[in-house]
Every structure is written in structure tokens, then in C-alpha cells.
N, CA, C and O atoms as a CHARMM CRD file, in Angstrom:
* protein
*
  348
    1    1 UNK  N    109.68100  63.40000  93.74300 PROA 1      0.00000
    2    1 UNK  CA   110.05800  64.62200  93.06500 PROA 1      0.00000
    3    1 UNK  C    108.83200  65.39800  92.59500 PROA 1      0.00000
    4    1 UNK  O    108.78400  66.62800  92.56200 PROA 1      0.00000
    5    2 UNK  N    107.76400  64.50900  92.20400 PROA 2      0.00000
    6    2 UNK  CA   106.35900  65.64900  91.79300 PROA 2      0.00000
    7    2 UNK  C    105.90600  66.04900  93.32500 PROA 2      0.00000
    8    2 UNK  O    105.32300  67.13100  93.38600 PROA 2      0.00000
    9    3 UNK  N    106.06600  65.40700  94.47400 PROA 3      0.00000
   10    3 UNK  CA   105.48400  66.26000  95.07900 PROA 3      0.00000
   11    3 UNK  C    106.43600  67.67000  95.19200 PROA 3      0.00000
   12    3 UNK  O    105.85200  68.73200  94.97400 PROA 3      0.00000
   13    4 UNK  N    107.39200  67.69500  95.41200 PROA 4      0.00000
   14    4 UNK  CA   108.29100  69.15800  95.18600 PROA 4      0.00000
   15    4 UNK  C    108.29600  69.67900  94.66400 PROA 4      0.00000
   16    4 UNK  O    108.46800  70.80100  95.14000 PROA 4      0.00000
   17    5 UNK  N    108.17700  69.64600  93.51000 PROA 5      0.00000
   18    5 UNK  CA   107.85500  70.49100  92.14300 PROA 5      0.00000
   19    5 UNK  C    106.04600  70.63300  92.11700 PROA 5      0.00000
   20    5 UNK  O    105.59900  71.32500  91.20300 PROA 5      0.00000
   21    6 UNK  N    104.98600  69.96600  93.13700 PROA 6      0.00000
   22    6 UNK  CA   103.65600  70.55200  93.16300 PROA 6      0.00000
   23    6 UNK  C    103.95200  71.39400  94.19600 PROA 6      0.00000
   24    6 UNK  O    103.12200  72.28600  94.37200 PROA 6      0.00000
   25    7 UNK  N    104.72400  71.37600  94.79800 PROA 7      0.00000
   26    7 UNK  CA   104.59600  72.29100  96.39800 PROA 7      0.00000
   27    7 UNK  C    105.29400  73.88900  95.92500 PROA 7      0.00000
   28    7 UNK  O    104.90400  75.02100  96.21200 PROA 7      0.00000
   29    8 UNK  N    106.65300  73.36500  94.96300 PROA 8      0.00000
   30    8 UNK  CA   107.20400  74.98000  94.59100 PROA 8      0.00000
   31    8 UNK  C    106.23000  75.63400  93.52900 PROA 8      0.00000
   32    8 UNK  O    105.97100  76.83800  93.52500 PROA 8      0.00000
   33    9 UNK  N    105.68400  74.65500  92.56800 PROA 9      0.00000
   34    9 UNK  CA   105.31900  75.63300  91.76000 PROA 9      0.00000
   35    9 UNK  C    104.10100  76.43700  92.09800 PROA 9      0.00000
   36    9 UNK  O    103.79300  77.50700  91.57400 PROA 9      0.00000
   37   10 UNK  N    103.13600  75.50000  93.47000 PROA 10     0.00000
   38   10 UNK  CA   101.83200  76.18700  94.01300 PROA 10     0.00000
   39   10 UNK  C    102.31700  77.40700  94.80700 PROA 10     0.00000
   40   10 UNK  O    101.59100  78.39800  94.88400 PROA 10     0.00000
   41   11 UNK  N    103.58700  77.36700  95.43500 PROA 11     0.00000
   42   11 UNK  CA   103.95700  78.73600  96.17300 PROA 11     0.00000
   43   11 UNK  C    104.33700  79.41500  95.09100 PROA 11     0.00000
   44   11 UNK  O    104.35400  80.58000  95.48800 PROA 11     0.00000
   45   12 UNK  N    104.71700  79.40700  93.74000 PROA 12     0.00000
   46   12 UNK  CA   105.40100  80.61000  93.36300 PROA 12     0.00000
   47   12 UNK  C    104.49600  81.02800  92.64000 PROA 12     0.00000
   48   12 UNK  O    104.70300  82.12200  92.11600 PROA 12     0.00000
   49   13 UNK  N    102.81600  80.13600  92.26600 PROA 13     0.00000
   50   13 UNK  CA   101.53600  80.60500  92.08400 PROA 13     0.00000
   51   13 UNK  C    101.14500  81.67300  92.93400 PROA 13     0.00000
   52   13 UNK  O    100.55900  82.69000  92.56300 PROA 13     0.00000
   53   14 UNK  N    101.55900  81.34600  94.29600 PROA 14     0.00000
   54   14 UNK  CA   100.15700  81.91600  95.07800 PROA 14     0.00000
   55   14 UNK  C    101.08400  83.29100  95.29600 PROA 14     0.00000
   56   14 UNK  O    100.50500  84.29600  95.71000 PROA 14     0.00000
   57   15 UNK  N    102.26500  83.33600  95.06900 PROA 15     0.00000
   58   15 UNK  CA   103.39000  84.69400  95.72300 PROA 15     0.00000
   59   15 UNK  C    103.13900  85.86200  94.11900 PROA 15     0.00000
   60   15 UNK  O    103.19800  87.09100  94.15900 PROA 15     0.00000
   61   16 UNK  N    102.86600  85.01000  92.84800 PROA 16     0.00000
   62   16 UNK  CA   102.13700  85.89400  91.85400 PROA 16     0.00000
   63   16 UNK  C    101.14200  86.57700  92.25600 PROA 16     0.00000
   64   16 UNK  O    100.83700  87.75100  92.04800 PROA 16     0.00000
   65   17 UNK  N    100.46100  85.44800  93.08000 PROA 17     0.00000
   66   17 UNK  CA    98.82700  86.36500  92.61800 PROA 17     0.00000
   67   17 UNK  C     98.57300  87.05100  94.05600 PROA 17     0.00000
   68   17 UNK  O     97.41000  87.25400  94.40400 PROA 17     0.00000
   69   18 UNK  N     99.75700  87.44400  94.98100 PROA 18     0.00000
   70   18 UNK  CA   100.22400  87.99500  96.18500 PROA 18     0.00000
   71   18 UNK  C    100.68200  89.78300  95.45600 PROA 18     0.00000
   72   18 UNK  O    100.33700  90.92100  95.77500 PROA 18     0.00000
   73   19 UNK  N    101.81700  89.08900  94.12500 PROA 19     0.00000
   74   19 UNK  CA   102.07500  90.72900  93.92900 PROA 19     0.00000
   75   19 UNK  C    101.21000  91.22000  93.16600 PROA 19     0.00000
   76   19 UNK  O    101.37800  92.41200  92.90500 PROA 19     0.00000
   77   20 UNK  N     99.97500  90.51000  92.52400 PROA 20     0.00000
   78   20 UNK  CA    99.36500  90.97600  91.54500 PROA 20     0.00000
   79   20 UNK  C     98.08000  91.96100  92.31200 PROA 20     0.00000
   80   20 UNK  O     97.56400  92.99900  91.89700 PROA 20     0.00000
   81   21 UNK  N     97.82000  91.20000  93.54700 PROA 21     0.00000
   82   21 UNK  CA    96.87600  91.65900  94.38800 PROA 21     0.00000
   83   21 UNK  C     98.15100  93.00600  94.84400 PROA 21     0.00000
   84   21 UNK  O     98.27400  93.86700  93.97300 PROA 21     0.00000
   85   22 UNK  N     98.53900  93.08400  95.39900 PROA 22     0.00000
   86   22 UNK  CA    99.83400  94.15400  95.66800 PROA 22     0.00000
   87   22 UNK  C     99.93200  95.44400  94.71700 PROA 22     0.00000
   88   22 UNK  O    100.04700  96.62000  95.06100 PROA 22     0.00000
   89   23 UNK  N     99.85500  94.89600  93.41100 PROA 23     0.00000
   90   23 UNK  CA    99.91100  95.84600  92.86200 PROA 23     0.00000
   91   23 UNK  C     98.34100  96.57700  92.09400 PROA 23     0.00000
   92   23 UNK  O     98.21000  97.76700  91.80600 PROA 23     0.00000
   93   24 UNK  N     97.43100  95.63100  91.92000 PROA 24     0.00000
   94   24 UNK  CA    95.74100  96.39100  92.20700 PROA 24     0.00000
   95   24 UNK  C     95.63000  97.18500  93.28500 PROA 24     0.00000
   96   24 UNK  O     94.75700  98.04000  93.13300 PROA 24     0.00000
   97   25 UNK  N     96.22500  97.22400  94.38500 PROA 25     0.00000
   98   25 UNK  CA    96.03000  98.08300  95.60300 PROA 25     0.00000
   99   25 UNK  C     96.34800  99.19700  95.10600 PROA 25     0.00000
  100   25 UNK  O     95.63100 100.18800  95.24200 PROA 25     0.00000
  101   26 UNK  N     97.40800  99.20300  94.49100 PROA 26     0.00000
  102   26 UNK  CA    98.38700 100.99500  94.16300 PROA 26     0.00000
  103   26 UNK  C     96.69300 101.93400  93.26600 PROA 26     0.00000
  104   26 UNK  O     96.61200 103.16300  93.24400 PROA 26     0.00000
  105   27 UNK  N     95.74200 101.14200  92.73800 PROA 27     0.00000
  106   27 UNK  CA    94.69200 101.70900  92.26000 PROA 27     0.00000
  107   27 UNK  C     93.84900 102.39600  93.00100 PROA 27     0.00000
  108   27 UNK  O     93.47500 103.52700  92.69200 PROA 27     0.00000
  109   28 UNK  N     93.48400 101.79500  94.01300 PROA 28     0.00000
  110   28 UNK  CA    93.06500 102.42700  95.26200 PROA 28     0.00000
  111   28 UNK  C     93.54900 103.30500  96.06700 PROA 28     0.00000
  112   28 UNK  O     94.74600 103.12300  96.28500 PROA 28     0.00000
  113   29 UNK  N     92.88100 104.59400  96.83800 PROA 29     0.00000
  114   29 UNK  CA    93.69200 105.28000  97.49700 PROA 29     0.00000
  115   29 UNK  C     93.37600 104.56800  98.96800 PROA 29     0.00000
  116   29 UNK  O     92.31700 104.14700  99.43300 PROA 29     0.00000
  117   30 UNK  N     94.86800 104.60800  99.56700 PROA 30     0.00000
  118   30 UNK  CA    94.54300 104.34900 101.26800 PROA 30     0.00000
  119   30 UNK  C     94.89400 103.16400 100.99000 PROA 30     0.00000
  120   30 UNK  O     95.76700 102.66100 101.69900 PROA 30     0.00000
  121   31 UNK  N     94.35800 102.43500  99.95900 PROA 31     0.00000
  122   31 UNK  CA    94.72300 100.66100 100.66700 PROA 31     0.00000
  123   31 UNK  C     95.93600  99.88300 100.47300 PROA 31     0.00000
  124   31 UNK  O     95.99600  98.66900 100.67000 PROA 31     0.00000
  125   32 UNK  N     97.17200 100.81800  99.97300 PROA 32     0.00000
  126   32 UNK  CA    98.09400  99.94300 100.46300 PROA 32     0.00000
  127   32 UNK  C     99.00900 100.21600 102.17700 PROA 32     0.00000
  128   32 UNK  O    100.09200  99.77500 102.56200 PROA 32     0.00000
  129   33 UNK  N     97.83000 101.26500 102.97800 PROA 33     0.00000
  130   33 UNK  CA    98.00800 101.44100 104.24000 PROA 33     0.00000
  131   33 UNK  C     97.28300 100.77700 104.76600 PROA 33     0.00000
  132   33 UNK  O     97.43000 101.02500 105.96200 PROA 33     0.00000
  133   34 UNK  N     96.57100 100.07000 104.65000 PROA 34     0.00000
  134   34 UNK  CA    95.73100  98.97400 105.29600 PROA 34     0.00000
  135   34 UNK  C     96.50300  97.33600 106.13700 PROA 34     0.00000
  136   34 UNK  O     97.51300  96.73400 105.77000 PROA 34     0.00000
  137   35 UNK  N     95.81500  97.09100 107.01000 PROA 35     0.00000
  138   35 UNK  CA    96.56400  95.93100 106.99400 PROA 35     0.00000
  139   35 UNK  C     97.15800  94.69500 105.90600 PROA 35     0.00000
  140   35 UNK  O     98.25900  94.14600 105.94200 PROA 35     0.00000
  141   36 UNK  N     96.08200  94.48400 104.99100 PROA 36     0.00000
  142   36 UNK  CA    96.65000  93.61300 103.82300 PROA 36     0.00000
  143   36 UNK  C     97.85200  94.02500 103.05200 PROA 36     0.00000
  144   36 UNK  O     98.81900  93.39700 102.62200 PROA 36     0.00000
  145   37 UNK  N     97.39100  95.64400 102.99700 PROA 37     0.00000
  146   37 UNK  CA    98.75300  96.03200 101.93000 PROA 37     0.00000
  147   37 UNK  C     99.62900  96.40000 102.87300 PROA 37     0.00000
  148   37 UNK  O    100.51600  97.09000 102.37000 PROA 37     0.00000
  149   38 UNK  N     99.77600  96.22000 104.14500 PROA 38     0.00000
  150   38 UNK  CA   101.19500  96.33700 104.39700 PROA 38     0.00000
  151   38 UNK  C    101.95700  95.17000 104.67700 PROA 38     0.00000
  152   38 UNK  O    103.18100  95.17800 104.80800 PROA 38     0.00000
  153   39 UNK  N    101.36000  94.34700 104.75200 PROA 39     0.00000
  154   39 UNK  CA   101.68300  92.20800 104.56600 PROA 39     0.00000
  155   39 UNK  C    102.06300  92.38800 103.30500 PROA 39     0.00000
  156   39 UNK  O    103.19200  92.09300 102.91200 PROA 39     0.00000
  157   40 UNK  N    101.27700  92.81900 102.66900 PROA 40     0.00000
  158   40 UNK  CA   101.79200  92.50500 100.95700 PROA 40     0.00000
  159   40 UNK  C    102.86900  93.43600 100.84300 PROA 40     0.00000
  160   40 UNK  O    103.70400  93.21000  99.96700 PROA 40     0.00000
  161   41 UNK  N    102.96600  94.16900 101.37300 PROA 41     0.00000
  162   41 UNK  CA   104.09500  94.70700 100.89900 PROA 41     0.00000
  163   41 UNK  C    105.40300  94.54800 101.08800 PROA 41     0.00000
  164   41 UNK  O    106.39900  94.76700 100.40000 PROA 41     0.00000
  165   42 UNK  N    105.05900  93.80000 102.96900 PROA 42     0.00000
  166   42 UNK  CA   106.29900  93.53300 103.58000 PROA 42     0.00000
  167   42 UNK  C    106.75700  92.52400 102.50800 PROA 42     0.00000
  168   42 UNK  O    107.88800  92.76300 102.08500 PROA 42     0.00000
  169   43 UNK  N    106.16500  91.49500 101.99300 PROA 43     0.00000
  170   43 UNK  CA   106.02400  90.12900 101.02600 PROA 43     0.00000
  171   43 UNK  C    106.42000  90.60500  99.61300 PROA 43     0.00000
  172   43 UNK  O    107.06900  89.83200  98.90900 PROA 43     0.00000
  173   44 UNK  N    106.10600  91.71400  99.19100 PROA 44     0.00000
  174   44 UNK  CA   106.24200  91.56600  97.83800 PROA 44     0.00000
  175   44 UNK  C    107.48100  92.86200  97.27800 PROA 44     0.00000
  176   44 UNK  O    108.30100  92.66000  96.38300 PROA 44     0.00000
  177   45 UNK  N    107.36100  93.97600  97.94600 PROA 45     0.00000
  178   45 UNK  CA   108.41900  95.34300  98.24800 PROA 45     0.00000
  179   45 UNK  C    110.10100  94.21300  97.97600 PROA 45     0.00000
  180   45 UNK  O    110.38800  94.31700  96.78400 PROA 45     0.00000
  181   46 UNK  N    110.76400  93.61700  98.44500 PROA 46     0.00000
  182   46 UNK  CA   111.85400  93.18400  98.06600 PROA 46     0.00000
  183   46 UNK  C    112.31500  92.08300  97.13500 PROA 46     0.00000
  184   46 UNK  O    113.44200  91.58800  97.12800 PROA 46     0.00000
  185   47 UNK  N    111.10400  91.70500  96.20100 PROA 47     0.00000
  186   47 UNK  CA   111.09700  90.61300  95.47800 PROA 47     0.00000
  187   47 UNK  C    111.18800  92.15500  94.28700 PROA 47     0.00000
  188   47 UNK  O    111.78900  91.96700  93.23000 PROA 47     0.00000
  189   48 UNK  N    110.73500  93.21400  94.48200 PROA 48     0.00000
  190   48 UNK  CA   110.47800  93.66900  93.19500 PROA 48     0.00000
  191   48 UNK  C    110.91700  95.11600  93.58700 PROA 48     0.00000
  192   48 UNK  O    110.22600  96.02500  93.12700 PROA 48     0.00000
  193   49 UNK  N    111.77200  95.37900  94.22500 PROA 49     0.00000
  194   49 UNK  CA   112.38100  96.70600  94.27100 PROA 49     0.00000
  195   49 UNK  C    113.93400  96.46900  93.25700 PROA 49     0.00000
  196   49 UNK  O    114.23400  97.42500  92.54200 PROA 49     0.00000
  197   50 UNK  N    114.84000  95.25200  93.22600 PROA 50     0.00000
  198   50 UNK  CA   116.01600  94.85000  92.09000 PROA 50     0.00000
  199   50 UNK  C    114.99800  95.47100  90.65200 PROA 50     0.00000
  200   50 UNK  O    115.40600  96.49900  90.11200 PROA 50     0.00000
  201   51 UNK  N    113.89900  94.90200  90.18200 PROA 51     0.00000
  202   51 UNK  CA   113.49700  94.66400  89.01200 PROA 51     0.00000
  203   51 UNK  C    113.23500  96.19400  89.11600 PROA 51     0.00000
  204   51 UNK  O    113.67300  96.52900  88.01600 PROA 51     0.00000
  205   52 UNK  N    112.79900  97.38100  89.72100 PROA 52     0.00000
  206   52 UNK  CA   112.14400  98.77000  90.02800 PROA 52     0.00000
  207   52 UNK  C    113.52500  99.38600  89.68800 PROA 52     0.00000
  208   52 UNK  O    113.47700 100.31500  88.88200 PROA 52     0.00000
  209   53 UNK  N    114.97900  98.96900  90.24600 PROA 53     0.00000
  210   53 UNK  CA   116.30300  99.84500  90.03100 PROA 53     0.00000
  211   53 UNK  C    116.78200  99.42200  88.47600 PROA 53     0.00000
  212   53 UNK  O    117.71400 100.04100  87.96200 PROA 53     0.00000
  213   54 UNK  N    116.27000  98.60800  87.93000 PROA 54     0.00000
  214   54 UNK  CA   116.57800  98.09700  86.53600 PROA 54     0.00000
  215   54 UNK  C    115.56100  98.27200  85.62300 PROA 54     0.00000
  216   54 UNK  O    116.06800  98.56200  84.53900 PROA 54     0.00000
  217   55 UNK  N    114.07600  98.21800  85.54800 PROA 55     0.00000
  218   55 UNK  CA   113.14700  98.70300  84.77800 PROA 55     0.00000
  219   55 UNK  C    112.86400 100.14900  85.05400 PROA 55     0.00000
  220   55 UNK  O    112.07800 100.21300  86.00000 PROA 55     0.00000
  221   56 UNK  N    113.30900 101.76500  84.44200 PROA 56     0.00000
  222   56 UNK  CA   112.60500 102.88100  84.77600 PROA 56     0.00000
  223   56 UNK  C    110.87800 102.84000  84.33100 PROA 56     0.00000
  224   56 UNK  O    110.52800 102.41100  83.23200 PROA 56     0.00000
  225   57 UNK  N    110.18600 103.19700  85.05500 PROA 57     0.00000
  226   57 UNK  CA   108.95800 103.79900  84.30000 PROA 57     0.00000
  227   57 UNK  C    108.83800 104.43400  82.86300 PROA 57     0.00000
  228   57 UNK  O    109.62800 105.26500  82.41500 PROA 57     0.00000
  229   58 UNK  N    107.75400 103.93400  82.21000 PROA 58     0.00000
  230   58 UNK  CA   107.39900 104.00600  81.15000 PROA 58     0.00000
  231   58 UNK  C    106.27700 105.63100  81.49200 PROA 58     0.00000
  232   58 UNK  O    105.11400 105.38200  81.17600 PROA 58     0.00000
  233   59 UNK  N    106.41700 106.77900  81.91700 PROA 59     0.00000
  234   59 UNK  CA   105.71400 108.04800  82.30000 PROA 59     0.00000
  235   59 UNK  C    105.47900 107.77500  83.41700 PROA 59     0.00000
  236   59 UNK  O    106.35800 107.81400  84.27800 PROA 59     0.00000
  237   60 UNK  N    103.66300 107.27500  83.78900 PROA 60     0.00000
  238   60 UNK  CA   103.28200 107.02900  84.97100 PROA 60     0.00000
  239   60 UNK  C    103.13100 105.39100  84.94600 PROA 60     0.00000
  240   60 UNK  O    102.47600 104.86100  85.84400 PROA 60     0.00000
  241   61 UNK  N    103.53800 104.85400  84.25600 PROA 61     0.00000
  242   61 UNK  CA   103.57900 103.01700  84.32400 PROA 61     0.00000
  243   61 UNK  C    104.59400 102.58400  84.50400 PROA 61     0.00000
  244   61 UNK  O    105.66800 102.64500  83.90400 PROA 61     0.00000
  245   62 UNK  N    104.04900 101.84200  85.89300 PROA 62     0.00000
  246   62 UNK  CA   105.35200 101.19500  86.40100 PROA 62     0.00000
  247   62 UNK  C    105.36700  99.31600  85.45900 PROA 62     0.00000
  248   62 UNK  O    104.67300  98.34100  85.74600 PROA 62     0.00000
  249   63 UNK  N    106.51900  99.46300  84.25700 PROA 63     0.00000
  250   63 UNK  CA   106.09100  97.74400  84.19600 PROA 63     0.00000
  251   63 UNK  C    106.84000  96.67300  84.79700 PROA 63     0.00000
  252   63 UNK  O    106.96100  95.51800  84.38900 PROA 63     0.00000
  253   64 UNK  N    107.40800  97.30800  85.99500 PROA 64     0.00000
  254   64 UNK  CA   108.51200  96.66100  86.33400 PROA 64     0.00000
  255   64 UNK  C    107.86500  95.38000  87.18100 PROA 64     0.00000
  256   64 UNK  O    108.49800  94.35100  87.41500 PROA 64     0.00000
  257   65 UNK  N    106.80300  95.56900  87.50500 PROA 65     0.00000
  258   65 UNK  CA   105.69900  94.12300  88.23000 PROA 65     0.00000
  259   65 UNK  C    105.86500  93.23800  87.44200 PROA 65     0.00000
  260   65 UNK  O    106.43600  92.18000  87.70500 PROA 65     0.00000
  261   66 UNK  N    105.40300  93.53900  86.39800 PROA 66     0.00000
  262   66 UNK  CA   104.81700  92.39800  84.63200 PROA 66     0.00000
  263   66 UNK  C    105.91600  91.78900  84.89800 PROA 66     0.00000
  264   66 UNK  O    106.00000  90.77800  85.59500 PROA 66     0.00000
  265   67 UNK  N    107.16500  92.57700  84.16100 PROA 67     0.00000
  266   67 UNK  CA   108.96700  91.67600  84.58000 PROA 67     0.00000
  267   67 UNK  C    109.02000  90.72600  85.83100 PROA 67     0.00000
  268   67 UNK  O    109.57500  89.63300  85.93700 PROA 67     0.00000
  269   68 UNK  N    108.53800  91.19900  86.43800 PROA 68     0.00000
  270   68 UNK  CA   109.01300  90.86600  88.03600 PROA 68     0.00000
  271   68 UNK  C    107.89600  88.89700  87.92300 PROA 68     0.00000
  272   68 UNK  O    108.13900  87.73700  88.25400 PROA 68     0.00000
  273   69 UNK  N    106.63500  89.70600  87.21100 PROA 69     0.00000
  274   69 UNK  CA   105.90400  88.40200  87.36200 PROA 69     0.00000
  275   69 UNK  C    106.09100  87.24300  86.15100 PROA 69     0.00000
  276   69 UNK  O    105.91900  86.06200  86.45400 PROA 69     0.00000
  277   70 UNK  N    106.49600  87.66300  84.58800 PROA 70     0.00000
  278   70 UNK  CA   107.38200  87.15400  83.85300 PROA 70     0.00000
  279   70 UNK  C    108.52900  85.86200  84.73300 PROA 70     0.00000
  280   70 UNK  O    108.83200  84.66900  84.71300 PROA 70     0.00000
  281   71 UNK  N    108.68800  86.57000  85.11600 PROA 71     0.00000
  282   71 UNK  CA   110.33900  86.23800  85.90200 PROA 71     0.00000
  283   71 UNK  C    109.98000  85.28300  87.07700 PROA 71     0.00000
  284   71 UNK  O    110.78800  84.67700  87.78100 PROA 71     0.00000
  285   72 UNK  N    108.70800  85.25900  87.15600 PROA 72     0.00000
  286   72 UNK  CA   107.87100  83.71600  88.20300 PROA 72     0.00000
  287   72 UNK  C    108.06000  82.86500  87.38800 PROA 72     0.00000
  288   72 UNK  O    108.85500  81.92900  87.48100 PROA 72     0.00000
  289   73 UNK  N    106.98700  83.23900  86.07300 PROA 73     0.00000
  290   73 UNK  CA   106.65700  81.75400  84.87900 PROA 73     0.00000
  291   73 UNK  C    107.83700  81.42300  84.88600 PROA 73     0.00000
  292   73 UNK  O    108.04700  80.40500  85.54600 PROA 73     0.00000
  293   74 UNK  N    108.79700  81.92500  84.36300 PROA 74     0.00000
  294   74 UNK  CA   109.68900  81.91900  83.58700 PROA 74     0.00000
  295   74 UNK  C    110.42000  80.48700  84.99600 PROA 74     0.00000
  296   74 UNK  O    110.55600  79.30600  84.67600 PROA 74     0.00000
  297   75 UNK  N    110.68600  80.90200  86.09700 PROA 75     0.00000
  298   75 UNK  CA   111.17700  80.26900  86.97300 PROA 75     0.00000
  299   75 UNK  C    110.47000  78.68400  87.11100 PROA 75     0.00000
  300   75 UNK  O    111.10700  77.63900  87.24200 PROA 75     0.00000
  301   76 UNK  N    108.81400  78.84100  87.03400 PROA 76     0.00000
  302   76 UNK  CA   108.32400  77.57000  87.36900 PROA 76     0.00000
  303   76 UNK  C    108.23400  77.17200  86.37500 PROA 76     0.00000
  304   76 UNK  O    107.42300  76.25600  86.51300 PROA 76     0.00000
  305   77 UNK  N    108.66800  77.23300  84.82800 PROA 77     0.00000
  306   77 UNK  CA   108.34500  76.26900  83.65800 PROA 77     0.00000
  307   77 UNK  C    110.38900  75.84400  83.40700 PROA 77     0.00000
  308   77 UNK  O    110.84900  75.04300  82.59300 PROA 77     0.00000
  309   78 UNK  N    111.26800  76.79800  84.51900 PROA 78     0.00000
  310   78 UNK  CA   112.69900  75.97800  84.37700 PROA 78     0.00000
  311   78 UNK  C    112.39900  75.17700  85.92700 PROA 78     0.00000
  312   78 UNK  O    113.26800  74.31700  86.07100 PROA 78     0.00000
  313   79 UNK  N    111.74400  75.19600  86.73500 PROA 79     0.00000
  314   79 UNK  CA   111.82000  74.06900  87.61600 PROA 79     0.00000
  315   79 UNK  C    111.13200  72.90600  87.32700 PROA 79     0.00000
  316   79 UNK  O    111.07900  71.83400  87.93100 PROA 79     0.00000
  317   80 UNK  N    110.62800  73.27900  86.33700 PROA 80     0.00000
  318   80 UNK  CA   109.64300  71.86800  85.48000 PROA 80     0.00000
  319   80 UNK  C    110.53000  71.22300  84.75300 PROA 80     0.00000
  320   80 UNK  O    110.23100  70.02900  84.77900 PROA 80     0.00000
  321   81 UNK  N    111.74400  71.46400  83.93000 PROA 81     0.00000
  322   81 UNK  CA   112.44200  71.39800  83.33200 PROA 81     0.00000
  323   81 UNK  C    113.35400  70.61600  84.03900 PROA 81     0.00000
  324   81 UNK  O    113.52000  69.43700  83.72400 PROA 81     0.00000
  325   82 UNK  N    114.06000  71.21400  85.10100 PROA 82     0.00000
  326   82 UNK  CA   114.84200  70.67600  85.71300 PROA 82     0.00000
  327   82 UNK  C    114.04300  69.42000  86.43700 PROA 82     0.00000
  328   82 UNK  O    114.96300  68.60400  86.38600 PROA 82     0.00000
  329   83 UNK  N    113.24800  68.89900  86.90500 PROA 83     0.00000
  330   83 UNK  CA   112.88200  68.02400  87.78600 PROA 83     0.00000
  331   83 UNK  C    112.41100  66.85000  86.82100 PROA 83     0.00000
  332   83 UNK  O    112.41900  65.67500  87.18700 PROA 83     0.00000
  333   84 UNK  N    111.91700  67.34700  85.30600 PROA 84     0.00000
  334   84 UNK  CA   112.10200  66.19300  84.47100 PROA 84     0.00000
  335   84 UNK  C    113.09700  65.76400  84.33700 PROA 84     0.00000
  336   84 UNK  O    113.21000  64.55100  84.51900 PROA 84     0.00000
  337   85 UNK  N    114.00400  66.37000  84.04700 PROA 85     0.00000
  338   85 UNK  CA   115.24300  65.46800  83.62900 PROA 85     0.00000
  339   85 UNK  C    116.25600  65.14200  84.49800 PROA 85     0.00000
  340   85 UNK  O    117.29100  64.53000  84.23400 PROA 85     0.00000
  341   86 UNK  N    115.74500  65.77100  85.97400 PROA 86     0.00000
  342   86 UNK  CA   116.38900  64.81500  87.14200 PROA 86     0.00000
  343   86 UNK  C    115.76100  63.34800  87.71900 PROA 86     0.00000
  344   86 UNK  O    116.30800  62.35400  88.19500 PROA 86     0.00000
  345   87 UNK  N    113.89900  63.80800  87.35700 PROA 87     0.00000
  346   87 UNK  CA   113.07400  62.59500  87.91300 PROA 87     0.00000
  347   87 UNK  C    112.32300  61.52500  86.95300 PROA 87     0.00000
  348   87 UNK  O    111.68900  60.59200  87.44600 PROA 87     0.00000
């Protein structure tokens, strides 16, 4: 059971720091037309377009990422949870 719970919680690490890189791009002009940002986007665009129709913008700040990445932790400290008290 720890190896499953090292394997989910390292992917739902590395898919954070996937939208976090995703969303540093929007800083740059051009680079979320690049090849990386359009991987990342294909990757990260439907994990966080639900959280985009439910968080409006705050003017020009979008915080609907933060939620979106909230909503990782939040996931890998209840799969920690759950696998203790199954394993």
C-alpha cells in the first residue's frame, strides 16, 4: 500500500508543478504557443476549466489555479488518510 500511495502522491506532485509551470507561462507573451505550453495545456486546460466556471476573476486575477492547486493537497493529504487506515 506505501508503494501506491508513493506513486499517487508523486504524480499528483508532479501534475501541480505541471499547472504551476502552466500558469507562469500566461506571464510571458508567446509561450503558451510554444510547444511546452501547448502539452501543458492539453494536460492542465481540463483539470481547471470546472474550477474557471465556478471561481470568477478577481479584475485581472485569475485565482481559480490556487483553488484548482489547493484541491491537489487537499486530495493527497485525504489519500494519506485513507491508505492509513486501510494499511
Amino acid at each position: 500500500m506505501d508503494t501506491l500511495f508513493g506513486i499517487l502522491s508523486n504524480l499528483i506532485w508532479l501534475y501541480s508543478w505541471a499547472l504551476i509551470i502552466y500558469i507562469l507561462l500566461s506571464w510571458f507573451p508567446n509561450a503558451k504557443e510554444s510547444g511546452i505550453g501547448q502539452f501543458l495545456a492539453r494536460i492542465c486546460e481540463p483539470y481547471l476549466e470546472p474550477f474557471r466556471k465556478i471561481i470568477p476573476p478577481l479584475g485581472m486575477i485569475d485565482i481559480s489555479p490556487i483553488v484548482a492547486i489547493l484541491v491537489l493537497r487537499f486530495a493527497t493529504s485525504g489519500l494519506r488518510q485513507l491508505f492509513l487506515w486501510i494499511g
